[in-house]
C-alpha positions as CSV (number, residue, x, y, z in Angstrom):
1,X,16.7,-7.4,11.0
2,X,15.5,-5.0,8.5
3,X,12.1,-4.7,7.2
4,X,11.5,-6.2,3.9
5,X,8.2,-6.1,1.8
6,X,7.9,-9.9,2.1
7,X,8.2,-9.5,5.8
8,X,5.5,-6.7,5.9
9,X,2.7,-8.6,4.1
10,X,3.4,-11.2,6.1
11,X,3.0,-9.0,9.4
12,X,-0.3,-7.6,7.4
13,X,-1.4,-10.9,6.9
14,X,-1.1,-12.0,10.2
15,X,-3.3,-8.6,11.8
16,X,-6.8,-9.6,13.4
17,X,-9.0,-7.1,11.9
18,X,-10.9,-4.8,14.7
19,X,-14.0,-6.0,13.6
20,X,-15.3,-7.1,16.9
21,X,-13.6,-3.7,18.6
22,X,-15.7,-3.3,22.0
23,X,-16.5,1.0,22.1
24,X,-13.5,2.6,23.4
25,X,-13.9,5.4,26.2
26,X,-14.8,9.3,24.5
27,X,-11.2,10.8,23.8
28,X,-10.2,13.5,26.7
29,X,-10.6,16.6,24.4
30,X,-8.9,18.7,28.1
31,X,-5.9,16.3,27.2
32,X,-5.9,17.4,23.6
33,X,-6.7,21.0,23.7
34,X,-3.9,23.4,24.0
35,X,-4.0,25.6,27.4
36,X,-3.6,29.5,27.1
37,X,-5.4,32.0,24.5
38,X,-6.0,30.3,21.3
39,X,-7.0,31.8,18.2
40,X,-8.9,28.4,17.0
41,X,-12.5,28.9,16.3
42,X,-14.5,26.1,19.2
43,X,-14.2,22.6,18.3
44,X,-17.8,21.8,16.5
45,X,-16.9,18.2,16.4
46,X,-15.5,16.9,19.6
47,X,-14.1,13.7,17.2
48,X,-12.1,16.1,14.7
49,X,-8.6,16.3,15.9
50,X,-7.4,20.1,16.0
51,X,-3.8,21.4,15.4
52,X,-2.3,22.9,18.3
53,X,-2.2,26.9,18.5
54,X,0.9,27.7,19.7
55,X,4.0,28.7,17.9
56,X,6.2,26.4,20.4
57,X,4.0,23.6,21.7
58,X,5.7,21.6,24.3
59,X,5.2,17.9,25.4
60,X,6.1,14.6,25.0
61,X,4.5,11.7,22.2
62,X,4.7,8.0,21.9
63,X,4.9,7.1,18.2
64,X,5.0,3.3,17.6
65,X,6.5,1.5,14.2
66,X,7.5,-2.0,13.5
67,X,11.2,-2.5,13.7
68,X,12.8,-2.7,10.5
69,X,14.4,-0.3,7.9
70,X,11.0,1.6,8.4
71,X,11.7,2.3,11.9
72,X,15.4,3.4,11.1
73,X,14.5,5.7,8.5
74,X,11.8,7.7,10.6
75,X,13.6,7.6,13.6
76,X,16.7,8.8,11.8
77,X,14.1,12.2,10.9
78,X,13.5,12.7,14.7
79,X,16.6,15.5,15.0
80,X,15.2,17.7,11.8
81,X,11.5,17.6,13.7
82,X,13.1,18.5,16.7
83,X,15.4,21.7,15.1
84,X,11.4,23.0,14.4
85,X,10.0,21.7,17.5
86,X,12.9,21.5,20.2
87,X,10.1,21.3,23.1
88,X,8.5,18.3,21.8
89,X,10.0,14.6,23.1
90,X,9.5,12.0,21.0
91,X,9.7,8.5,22.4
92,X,9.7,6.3,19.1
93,X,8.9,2.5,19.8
94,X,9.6,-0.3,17.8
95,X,6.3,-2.7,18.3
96,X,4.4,-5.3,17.1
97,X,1.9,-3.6,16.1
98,X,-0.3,-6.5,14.7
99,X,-0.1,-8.0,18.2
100,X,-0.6,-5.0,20.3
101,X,-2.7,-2.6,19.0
102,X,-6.0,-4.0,19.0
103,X,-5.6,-5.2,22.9
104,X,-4.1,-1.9,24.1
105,X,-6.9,0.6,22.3
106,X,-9.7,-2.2,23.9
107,X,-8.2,-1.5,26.9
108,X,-7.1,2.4,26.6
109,X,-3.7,1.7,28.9
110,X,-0.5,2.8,27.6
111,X,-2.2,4.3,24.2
112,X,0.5,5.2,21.8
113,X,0.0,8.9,20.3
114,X,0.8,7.9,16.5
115,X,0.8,4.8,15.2
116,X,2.3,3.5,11.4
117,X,-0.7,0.9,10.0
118,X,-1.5,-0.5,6.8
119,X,-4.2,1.1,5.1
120,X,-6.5,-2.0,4.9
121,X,-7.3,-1.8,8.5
122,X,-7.7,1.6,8.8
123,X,-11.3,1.5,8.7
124,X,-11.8,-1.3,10.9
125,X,-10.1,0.9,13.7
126,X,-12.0,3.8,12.5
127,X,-14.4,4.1,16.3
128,X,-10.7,4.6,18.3
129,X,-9.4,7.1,16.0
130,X,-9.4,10.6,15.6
131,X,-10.6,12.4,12.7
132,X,-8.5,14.0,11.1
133,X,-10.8,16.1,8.7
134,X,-9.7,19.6,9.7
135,X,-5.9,19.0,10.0
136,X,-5.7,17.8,6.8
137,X,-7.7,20.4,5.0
138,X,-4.6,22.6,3.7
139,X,-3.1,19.7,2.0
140,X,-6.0,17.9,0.6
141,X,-5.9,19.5,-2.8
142,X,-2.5,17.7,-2.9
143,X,-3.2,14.5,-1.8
144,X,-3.4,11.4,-4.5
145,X,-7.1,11.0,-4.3
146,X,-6.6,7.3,-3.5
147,X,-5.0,7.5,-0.6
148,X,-7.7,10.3,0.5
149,X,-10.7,7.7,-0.5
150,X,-8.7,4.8,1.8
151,X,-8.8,6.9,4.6
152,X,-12.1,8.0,4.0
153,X,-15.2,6.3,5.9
154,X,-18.4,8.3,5.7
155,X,-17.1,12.1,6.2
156,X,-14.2,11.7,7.9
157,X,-10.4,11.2,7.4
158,X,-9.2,8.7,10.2
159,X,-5.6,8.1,8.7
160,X,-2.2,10.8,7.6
161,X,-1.6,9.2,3.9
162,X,2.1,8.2,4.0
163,X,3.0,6.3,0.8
164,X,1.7,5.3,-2.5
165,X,2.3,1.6,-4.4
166,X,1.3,2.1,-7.9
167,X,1.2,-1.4,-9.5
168,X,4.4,-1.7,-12.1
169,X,5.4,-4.2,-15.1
170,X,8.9,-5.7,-14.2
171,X,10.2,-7.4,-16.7
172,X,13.7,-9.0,-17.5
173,X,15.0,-6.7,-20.3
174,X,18.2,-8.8,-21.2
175,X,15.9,-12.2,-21.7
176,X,13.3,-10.3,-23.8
177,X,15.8,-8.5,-26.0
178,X,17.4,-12.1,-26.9
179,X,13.7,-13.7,-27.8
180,X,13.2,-10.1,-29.8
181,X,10.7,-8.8,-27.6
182,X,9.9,-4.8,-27.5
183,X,8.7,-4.0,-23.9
184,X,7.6,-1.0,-25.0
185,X,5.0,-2.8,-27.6
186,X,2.8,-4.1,-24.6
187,X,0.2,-1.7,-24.0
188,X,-2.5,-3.2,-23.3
189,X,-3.0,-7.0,-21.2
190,X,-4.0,-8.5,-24.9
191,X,-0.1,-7.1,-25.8
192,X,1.3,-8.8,-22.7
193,X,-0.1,-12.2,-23.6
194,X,1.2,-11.7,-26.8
195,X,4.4,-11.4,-25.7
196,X,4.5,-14.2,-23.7
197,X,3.4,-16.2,-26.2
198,X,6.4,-15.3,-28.0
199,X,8.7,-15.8,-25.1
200,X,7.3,-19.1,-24.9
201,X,8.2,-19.3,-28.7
202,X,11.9,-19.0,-27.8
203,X,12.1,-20.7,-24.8
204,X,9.7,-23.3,-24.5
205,X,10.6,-24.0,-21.0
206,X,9.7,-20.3,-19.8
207,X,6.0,-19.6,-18.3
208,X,6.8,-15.7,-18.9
209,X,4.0,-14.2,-16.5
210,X,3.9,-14.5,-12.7
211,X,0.7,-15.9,-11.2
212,X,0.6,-15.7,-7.8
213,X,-0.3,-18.8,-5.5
214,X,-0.9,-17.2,-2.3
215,X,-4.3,-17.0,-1.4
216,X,-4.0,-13.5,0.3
217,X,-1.5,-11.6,-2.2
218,X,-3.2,-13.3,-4.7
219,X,-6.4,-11.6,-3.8
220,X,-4.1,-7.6,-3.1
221,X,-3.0,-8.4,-6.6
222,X,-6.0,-8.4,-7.6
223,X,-7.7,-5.4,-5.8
224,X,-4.7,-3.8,-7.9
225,X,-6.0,-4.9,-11.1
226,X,-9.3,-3.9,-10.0
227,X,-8.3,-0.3,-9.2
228,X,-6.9,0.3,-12.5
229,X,-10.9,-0.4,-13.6
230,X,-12.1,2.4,-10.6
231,X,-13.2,-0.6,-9.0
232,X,-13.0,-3.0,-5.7
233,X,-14.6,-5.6,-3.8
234,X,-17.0,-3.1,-1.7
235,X,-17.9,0.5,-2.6
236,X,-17.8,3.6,-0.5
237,X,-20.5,2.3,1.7
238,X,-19.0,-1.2,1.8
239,X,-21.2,-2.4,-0.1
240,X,-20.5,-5.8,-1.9
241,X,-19.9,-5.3,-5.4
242,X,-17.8,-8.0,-6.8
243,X,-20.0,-9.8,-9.0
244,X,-19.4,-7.6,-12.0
245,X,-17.9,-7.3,-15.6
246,X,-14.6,-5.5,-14.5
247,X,-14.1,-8.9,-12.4
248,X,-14.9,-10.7,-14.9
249,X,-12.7,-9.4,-17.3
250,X,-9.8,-9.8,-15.0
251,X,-10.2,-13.3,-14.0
252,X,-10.9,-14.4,-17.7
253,X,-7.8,-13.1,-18.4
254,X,-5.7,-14.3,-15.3
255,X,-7.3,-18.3,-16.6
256,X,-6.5,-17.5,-20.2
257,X,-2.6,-17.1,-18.7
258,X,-2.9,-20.3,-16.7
259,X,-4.8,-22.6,-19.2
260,X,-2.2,-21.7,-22.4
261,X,0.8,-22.4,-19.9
262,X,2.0,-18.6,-19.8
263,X,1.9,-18.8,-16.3
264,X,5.1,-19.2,-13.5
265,X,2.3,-20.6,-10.0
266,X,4.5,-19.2,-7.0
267,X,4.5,-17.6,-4.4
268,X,5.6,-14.0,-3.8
269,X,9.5,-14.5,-3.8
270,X,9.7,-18.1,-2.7
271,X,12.5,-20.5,-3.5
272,X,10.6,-21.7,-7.2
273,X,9.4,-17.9,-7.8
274,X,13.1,-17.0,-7.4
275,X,14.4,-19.9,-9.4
276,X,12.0,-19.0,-12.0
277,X,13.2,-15.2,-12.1
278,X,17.1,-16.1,-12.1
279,X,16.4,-18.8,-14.9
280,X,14.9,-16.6,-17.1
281,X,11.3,-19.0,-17.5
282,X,9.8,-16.2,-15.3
283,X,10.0,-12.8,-17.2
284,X,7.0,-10.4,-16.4
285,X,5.8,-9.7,-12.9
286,X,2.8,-7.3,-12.6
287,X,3.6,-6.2,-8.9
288,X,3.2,-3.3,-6.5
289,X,6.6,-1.0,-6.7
290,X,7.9,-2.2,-3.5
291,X,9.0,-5.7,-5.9
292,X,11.7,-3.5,-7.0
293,X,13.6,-5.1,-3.6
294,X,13.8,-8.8,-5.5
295,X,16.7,-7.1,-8.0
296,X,18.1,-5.4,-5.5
297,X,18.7,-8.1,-2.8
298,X,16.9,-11.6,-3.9
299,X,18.1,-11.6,-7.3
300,X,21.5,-11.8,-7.7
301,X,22.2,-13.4,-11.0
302,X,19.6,-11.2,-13.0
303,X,20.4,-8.1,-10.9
304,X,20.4,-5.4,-13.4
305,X,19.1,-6.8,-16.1
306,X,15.2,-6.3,-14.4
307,X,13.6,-2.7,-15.6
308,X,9.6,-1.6,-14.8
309,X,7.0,0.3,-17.0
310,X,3.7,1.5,-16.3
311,X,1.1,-1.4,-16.4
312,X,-0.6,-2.4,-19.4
313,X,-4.3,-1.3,-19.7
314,X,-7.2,-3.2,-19.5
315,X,-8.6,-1.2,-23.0
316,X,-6.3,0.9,-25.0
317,X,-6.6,4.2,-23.8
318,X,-7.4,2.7,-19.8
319,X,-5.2,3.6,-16.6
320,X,-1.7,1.9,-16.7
321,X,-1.9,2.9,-12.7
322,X,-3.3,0.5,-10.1
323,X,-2.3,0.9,-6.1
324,X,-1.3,-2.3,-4.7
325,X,-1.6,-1.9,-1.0
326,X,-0.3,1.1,1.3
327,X,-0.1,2.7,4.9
328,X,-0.7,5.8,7.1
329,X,-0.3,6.8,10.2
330,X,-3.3,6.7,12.4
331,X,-4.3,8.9,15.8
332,X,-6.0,6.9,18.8
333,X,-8.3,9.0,20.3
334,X,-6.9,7.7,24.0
335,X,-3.4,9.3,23.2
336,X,-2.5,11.3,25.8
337,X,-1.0,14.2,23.1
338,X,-2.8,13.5,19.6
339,X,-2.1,17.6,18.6
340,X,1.3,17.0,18.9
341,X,2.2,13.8,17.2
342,X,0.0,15.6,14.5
343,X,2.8,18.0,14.3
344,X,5.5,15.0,13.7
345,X,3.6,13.5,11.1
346,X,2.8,16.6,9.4
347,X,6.2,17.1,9.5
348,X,7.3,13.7,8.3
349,X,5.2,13.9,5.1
350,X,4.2,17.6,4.4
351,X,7.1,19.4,5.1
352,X,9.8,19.4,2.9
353,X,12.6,19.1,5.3
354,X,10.6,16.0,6.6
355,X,10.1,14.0,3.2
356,X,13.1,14.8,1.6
357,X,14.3,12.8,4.4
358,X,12.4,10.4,4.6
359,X,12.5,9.5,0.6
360,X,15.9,10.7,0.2
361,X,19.2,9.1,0.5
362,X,20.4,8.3,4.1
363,X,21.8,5.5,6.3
364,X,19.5,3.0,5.9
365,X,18.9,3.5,2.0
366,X,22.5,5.4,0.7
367,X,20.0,5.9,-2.5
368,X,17.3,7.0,-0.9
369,X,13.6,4.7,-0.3
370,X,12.6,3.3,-3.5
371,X,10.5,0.8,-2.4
372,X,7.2,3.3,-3.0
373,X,6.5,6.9,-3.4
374,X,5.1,9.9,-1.9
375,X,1.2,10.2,-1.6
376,X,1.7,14.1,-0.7
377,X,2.0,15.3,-4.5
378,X,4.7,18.3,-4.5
379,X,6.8,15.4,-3.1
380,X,5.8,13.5,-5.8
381,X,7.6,16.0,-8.6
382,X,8.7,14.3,-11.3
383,X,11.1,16.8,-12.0
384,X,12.5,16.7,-8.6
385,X,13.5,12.6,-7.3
386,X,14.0,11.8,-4.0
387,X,15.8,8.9,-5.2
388,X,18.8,7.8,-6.6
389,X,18.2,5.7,-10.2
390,X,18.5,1.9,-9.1
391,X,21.3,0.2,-10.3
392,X,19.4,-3.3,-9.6
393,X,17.2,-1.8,-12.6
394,X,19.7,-1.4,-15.2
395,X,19.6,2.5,-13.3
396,X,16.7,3.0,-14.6
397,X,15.3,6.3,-13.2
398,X,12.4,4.4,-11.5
399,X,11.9,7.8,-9.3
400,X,9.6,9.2,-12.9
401,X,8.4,5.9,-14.0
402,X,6.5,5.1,-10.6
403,X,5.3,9.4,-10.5
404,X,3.8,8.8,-14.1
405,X,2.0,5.4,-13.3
406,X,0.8,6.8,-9.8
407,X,-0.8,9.6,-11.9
408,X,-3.1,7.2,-13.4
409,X,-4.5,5.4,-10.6
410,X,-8.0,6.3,-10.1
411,X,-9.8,6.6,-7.0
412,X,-10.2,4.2,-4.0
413,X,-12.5,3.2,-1.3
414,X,-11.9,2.5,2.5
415,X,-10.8,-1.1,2.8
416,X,-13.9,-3.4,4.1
417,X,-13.2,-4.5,7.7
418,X,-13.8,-8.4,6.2
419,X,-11.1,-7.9,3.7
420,X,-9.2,-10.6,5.3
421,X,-12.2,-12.5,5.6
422,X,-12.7,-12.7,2.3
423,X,-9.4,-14.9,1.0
424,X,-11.2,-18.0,2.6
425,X,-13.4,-17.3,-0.4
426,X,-12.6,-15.2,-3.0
427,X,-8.6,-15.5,-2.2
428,X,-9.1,-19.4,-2.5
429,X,-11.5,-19.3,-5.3
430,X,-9.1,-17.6,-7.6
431,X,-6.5,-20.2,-7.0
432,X,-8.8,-22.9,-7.7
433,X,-9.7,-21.3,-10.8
434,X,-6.0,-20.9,-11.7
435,X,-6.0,-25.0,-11.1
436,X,-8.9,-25.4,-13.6
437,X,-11.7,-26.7,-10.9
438,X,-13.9,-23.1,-11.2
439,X,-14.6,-21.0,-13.9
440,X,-14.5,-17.4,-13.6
441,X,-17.9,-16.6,-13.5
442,X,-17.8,-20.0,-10.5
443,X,-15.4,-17.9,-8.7
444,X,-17.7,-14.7,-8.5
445,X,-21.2,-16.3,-7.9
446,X,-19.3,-18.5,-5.2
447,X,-17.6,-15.5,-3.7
448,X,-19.9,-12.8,-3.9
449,X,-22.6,-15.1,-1.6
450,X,-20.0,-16.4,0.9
451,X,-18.5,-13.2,1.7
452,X,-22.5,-11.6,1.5
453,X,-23.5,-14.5,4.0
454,X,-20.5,-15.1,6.4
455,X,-19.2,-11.5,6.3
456,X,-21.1,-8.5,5.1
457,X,-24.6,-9.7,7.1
458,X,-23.0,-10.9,10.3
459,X,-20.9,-7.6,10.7
């Protein structure tokens, strides 16, 4: 069964945060250091992962991925790494990582070398993980500083950035052109509930914009609002900052949708959200870049007839870039050979042999991965896609809209280890603001003290 975006939120959803993480044993620095003459300068911090020295390390790693397309595609890159690095085994095992990987670092027995993790939980694992500071240092400069700040907790680097979801507009092209609606008119949020407005003119059935109804995508929708205002729930220091204006502005905006009717309640590609999309009363979705899949295999009626834009701003002149979640590959300290599954991901996502096939157009995607884009930024060349236009989009080259958006994303922050925590409040909150029982302001008082009281103080 292939991976699908709707089946990784719902394996993200499902992962128990490390919060409770008993100290893992130190990491066996003999186990990690290269034997022989090295030209490496001595390891100053025992907890910053060093690249091996030699020009033809040898050994064996245990990378672990969930099964799906995912899986396919990286494993399908394990011949090119091994054309550079033919004395290095890989042993690439398709696991459930949500089940498995807080239980096995607890423990330290059969700890994987590399591991693929959403970057929400990065943090939380942050005391079992290798730093990867000094690795990482060539490439920083070409990083997208949000995936950089994700991975960032105090002054270390604790996850390899692998992609980046800017937040796109979708909207039905063939449905707006028949109400007389220029997509490239909405600028700003203001513009957006404009337009729907005059959808609703010329079809009074339609409730143009999507509002989402799950409690926890409801709440990753939006951080990804949030971001476009260089904001988030907690700051670099995980403080609690959520009680502010750039909230504020959001939610007022999200109950002005859902109290003039301009608003399709669903969930994230459910039976009524995909009725709503196919009948044309659904016609603007403000979504990470992995929705892109809905046209392509949930949509079959309106296939082609979907395009994206940059998001509106929140101000004219604002970021029309937001990330929407994300993953990297992490490093347990346990791993019996954490230099050399540095190699692999280096290679995966650094090298151009690597991401070329990674992004680019192979078995499992023929047009190459167009469900999200590269975080390492010569990738990223605009100039240069890794994909194929998409045919479900009209072929719209998405490859330069999604560069130009993730462009304008500002900054990030590590995800809080209570994250998941928090959609008993704020999560639920927003939808009962969306059904008219709390005001904005209700939800962010209400929030901002539960999640102080039941999360923040009892970590």
């Amino acid at each position: 069964m292939k991976d699908t975006p709707t089946k990784r939120l719902a394996t993200l959803a499902a992962l128990v945060l490390a919060v409770g993480l008993t100290a893992a044993c130190g990491p066996d620095i003999a186990a990690n250091t290269p034997s022989g003459p090295t030209s490496e300068p001595p390891q100053t911090n025992p907890d910053r992962l060093q690249a091996p020295s030699e020009a033809s390390p040898t050994g064996e790693i245990v990378i672990w991925d969930r099964s799906g397309d995912l899986y396919e595609v990286f494993d399908a890159v394990i011949e090119s790494f091994n054309a550079k690095y033919p004395g290095i085994t890989v042993h690439h095992e398709a696991v459930d990582i949500a089940a498995k990987l807080q239980n096995t670092l607890i423990t330290g027995t059969d700890v994987p070398d590399g591991v693929f993790l959403d970057d929400a939980y990065v943090a939380g694992y942050k005391d079992h993980l290798w730093d990867l500071s000094d690795v990482l240092a060539p490439y920083l400069d070409k990083i997208t500083k949000q995936k950089i700040d994700v991975n960032t907790v105090a002054d270390g680097i604790y996850g390899v950035p692998y992609d980046l979801d800017p937040g796109l507009l979708f909207y039905n092209a063939a449905a707006l052109d028949k109400a007389g609606i220029d997509p490239a008119a909405i600028n700003t949020y203001d513009d957006l509930l404009a337009a729907a407005k005059k959808y609703q003119d010329y079809r009074p059935s339609a409730k143009p914009i999507h509002l989402e109804q799950g409690a926890w995508l409801g709440q990753l929708q939006l951080e990804m609002y949030a971001n476009q205002l260089a904001t988030s729930m907690a700051d670099a220091n995980g403080e609690l900052r959520l009680n502010s204006p750039e909230y504020l502005k959001i939610l007022t905006w999200l109950d002005e949708v859902a109290k003039q009717g301009l608003g399709t309640r669903a969930e994230y590609l459910t039976p009524s959200d995909i009725g709503a999309l196919e009948a044309g009363d659904e016609v603007f979705y403000p979504w990470a870049i992995w929705f892109d899949f809905a046209p392509q295999q949930q949509l079959p009626i309106t296939s082609g007839q979907w395009r994206a834009m940059q998001l509106p701003a929140w101000e004219t002149g604002g970021a029309r870039g937001g990330a929407m979640g994300g993953s990297s590959f992490i490093l347990p300290k346990q791993g019996k050979n954490s230099q050399l599954a540095w190699l692999f991901y280096e290679f995966l996502m650094f090298d151009e042999t690597g991401y070329t096939a990674v992004y680019g157009p192979n078995k499992v995607y023929p047009g190459g991965l167009n469900t999200s884009i590269p975080a390492y930024q010569p990738a990223a060349d605009p100039a240069k896609p890794l994909f194929k236009p998409v045919e479900a989009l009209g072929n719209q080259d998405l490859w330069t809209t999604a560069i130009e958006a993730g462009k304008q994303i500002p900054g990030g922050t590590p995800t809080p280890t209570w994250w998941d925590g928090a959609v008993e409040y704020l999560g639920n909150n927003v939808q009962k603001m969306l059904d008219g029982a709390m005001t904005p302001q209700e939800v962010l008082d209400q929030s901002a003290k539960d999640i102080q009281a039941n999360l923040v103080d009892r970590q």
